[in-house]
C-alpha positions in Angstrom: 0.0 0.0 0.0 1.6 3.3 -1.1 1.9 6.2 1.9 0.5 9.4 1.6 3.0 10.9 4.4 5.7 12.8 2.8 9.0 11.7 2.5 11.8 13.5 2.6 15.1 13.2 1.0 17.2 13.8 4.0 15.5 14.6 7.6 17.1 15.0 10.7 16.9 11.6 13.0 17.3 12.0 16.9 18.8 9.1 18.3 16.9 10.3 22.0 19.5 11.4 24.4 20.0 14.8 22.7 17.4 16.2 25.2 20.3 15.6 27.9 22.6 17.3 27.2 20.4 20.5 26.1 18.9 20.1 29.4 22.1 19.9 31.1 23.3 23.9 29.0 19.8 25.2 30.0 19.9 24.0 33.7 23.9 25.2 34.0 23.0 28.6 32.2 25.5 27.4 29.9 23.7 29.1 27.1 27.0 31.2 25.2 28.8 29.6 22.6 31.1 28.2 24.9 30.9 25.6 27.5 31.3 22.2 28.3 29.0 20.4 25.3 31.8 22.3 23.5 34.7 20.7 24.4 32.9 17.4 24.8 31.8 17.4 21.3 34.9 18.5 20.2 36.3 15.4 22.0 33.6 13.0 21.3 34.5 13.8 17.2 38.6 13.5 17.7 38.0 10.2 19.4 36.3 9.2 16.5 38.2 10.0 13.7 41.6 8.9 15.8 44.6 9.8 13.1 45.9 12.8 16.0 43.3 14.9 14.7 42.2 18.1 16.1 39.0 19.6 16.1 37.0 22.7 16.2 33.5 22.9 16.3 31.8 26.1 14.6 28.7 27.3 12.9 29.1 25.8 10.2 30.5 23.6 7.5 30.8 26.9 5.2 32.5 28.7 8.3 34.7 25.8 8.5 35.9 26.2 4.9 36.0 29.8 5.2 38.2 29.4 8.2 40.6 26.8 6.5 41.5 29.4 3.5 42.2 31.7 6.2 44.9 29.8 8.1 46.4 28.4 4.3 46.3 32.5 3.8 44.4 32.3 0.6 43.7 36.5 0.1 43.0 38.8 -3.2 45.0 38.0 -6.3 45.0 34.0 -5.6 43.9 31.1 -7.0 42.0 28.1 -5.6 41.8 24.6 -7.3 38.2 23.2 -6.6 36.0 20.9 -7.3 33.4 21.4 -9.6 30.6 18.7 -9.3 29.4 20.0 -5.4 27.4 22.2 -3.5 27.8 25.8 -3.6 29.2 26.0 0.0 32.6 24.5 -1.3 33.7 27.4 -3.5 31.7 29.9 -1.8 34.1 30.7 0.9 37.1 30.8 -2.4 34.9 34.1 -2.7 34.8 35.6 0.5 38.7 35.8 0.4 38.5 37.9 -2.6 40.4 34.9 -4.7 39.2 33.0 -7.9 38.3 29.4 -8.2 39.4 27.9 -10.7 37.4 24.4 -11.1 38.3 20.6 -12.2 35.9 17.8 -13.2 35.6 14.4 -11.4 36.3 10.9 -12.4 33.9 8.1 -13.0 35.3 5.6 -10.1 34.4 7.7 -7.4 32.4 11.5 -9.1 35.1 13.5 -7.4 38.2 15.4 -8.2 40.2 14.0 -11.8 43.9 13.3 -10.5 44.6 13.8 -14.2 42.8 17.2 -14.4 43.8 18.2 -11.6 47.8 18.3 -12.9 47.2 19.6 -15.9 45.3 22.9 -14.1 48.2 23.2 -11.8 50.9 23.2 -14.7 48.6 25.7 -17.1 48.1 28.0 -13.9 51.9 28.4 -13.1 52.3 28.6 -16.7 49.8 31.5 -17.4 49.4 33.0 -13.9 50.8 31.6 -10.8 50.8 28.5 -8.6 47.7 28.1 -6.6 47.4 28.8 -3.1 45.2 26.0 -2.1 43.1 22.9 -3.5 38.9 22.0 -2.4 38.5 18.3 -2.6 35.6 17.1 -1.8 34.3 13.8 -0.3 30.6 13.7 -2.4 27.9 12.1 -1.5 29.7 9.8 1.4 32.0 8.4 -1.3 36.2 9.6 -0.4 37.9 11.0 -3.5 41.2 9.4 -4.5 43.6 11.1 -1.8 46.4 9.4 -2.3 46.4 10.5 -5.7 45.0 13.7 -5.1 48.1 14.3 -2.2 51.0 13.3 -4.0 50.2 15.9 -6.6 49.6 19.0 -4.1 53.2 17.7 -2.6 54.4 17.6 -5.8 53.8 21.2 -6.5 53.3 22.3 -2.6 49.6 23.0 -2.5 48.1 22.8 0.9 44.8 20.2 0.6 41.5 21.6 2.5 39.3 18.1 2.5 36.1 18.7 2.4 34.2 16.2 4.2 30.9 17.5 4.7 28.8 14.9 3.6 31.0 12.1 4.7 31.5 12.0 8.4 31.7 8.1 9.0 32.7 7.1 5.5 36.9 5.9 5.2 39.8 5.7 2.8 42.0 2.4 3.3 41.0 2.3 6.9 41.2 6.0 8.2 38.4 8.4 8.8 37.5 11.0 5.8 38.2 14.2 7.6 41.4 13.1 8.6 43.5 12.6 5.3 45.0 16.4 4.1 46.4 19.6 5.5 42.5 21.0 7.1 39.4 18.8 7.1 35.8 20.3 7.2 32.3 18.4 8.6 29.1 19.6 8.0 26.7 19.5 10.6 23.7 20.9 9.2 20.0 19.2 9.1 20.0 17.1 6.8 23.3 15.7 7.1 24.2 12.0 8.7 23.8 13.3 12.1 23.0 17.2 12.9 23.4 20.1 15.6 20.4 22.1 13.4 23.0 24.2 12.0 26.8 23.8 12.4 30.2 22.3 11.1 34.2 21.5 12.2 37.4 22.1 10.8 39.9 19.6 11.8 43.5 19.6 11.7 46.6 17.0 13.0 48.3 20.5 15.0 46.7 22.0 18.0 48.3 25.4 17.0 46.4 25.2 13.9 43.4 24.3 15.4 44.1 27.2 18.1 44.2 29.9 15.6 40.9 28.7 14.3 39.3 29.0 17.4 40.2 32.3 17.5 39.3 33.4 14.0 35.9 31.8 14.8 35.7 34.1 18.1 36.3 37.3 16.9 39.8 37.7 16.8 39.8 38.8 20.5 43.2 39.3 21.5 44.5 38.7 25.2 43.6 41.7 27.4 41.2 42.6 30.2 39.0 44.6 27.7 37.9 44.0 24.0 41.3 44.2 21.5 41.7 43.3 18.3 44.8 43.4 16.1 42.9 41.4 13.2 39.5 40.7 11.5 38.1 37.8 12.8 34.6 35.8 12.7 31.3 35.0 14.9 31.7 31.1 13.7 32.0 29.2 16.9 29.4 26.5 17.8 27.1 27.2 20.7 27.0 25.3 23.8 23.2 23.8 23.2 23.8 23.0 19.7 27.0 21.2 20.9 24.8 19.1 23.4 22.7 18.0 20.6 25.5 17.0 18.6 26.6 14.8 21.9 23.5 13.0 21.6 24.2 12.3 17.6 27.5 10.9 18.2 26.4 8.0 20.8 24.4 7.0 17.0 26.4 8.1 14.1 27.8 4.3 13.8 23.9 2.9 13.6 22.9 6.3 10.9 26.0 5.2 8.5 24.4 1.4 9.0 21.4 2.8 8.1 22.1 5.0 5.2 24.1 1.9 3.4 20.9 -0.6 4.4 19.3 1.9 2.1 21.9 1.8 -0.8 21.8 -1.5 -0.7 18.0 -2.2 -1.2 17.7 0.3 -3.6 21.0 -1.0 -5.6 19.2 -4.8 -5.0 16.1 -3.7 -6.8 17.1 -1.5 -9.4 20.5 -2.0 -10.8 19.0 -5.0 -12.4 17.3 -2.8 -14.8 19.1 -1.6 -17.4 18.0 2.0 -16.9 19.9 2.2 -13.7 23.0 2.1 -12.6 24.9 2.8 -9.1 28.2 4.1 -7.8 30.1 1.0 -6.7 33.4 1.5 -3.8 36.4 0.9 -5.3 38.3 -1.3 -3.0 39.8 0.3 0.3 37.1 3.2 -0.1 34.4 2.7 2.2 31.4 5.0 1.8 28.8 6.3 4.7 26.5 6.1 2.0 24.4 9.7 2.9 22.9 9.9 -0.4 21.7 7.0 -2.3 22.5 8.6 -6.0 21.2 6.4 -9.1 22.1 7.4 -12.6 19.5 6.7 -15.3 19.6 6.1 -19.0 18.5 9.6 -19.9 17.4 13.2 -18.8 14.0 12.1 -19.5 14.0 9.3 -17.5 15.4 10.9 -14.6 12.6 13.9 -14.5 10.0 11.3 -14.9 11.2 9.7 -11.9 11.8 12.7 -10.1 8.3 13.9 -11.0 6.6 10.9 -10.4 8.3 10.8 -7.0 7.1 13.9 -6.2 3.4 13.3 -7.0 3.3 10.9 -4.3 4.9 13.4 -1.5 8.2 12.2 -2.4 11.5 14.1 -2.1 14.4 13.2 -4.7 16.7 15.7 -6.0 18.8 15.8 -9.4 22.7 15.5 -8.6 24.7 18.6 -8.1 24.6 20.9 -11.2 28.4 21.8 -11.3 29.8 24.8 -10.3 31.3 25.8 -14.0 27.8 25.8 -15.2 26.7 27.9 -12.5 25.5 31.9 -13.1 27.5 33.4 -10.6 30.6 31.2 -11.5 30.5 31.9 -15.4 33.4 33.6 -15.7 36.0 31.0 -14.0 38.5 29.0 -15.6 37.8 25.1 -15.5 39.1 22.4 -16.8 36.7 20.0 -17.7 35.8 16.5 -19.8 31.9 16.5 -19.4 31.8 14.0 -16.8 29.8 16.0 -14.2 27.9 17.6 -16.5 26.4 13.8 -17.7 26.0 12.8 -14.1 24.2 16.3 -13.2 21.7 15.4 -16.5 21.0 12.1 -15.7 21.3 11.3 -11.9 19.0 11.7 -9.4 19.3 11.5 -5.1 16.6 9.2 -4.0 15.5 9.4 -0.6 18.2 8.0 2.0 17.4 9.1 5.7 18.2 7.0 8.2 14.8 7.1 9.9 13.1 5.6 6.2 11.5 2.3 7.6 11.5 -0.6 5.1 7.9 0.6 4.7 8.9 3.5 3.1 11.4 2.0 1.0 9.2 -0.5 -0.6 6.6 2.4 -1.5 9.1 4.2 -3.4 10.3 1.5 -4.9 6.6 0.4 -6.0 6.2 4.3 -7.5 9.6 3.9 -9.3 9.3 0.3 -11.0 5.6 1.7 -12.4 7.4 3.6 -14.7 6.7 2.4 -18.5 10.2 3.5 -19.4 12.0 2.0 -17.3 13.8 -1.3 -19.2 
């Protein structure tokens, strides 16, 4: 029987012992963005990821990036190598620095950053310009680009790494936590991610001083002294004490969300992919995906709106994939160095619903809605 509730492509899913430690900021009057959920989230996510990291929790995973460019000292004049197939929030921040992104296309094993483009951007832009200041990587969808590949060129040429990992906290390359494996890591934290503070993110680094200075970008700037000085800009980034609580609460579940999330992958991937009009992103081996978005590519743009649409009648959420950022208005102008891969994967792929709270209910009516599709062969 098909539902009539709506279903969303990503909600938020309290695991039931967030209400603690809110309770425990509101009867402490721990209420400022500081305070003891702070430092425990702060701990809870190190412990975590292992690999010496560091982390910093703040408002965001945009803040986080923002932040990162700041410490690699990425100002007006400079280039930044980023991804192009992502959300907006990964070349945003390229922005706020007064620099350029310059963007590279993915590769079909994993949809993120092309090794091979990759070079050949660095060697054109010390060519023609000069060598650029930084590199956006991003971990999309769950699934971790090809770091090893990805590091050994910025060593080559000495360009710092900034990993973004927003929508792959839990997922691992060869064994070590995504987040962990360049120069500055980002998570995302917002709503609809795997697990959620409402609105916030984390910049994590292997060296306390580093993470240091981005604590105190994120508060201000505030220098040492009995009253307010400042000897540089700084930033109102840092993560309150109450959304920190609730991200306490997330972390005792993050390991049951990622089981989840791939329980999902899988039954879609069971069901469909023997269809020819579907096909899914498999891991390469040693890659190991949280699985946050259950992507499908279809066998055409038609096909894929259908779907969408037909989704949608029923109170359905799905969502094409990322449109990149080259074909983006307010990034028309940028350099890029492309092969048309994202630009196929944005025209025929599509996000199905892939919360963690979908019961197998829900999953079975939106498989009944998809496989009703004449088209589909």
């Amino acid at each position: 029987m098909l539902t009539k509730t709506k279903i969303y492509l990503s909600s938020p899913h309290m695991g039931g012992s967030e209400q603690k430690f809110v309770n425990e900021a509101f009867e402490t009057n721990w209420i400022a963005p500081l305070g003891p959920n702070v430092d425990g989230f702060e701990n809870d996510i190190q412990h975590y990821l292992g690999n010496n990291s560091q982390v910093a929790v703040l408002s965001s995973g945009t803040a986080a990036i923002h932040i990162a460019l700041q410490l690699l000292g990425v100002s007006k004049g400079d280039e930044v190598l980023c991804q192009s197939f992502t959300f907006s929030a990964s070349a945003n921040p390229i922005l706020y620095q007064g620099a350029t992104p310059v963007f590279i296309d993915s590769e079909k094993d994993t949809w993120n950053m092309s090794p091979e483009l990759l070079e050949i951007a660095i060697r054109d832009r010390i060519e023609k310009y000069k060598k650029p200041k930084a590199i956006v990587a991003v971990h999309l969808y769950g699934m971790p680009y090809k770091a090893d590949e990805i590091n050994a060129i910025a060593r080559k040429y000495e360009i710092p790494v900034v990993e973004d990992s927003a929508e792959a906290l839990g997922s691992k390359y060869h064994g070590k936590a995504c987040g962990t494996l360049s120069d500055i890591g980002i998570l995302s934290f917002n709503g609809n991610k795997i697990i959620t503070t409402s609105g916030g993110g984390a910049l994590i680094t292997r060296s306390l001083e580093l993470k240091n200075k981005a604590v105190f970008l994120s508060t201000q700037s505030r220098d040492h002294a009995p009253h307010y000085e400042h000897s540089s800009v700084g930033f109102n980034y840092r993560m309150s004490n109450v959304l920190a609580g609730i991200g306490r609460g997330q972390m005792e579940v993050l390991d049951e969300r990622v089981a989840a999330r791939r329980h999902n992958y899988n039954f879609y991937k069971t069901h469909l992919s023997k269809h020819d009009s579907f096909s899914f992103l498999d891991e390469p081996i040693g890659f190991y995906s949280n699985r946050w978005l259950t992507c499908v590519t279809t066998s055409s743009y038609e096909l894929r709106e259908h779907l969408r649409l037909a989704l949608l009648e029923e109170g359905i959420e799905s969502r094409p994939l990322w449109k990149p950022m080259h074909m983006q208005p307010v990034f028309k102008d940028c350099l890029h160095f492309t092969d048309g891969t994202s630009e196929t994967l944005f025209d025929k792929g599509l996000c199905l619903p892939s919360g963690s709270n979908l019961s197998q209910d829900d999953l079975e009516s939106i498989l009944h809605i998809i496989l009703k599709i004449p088209q589909i062969s």
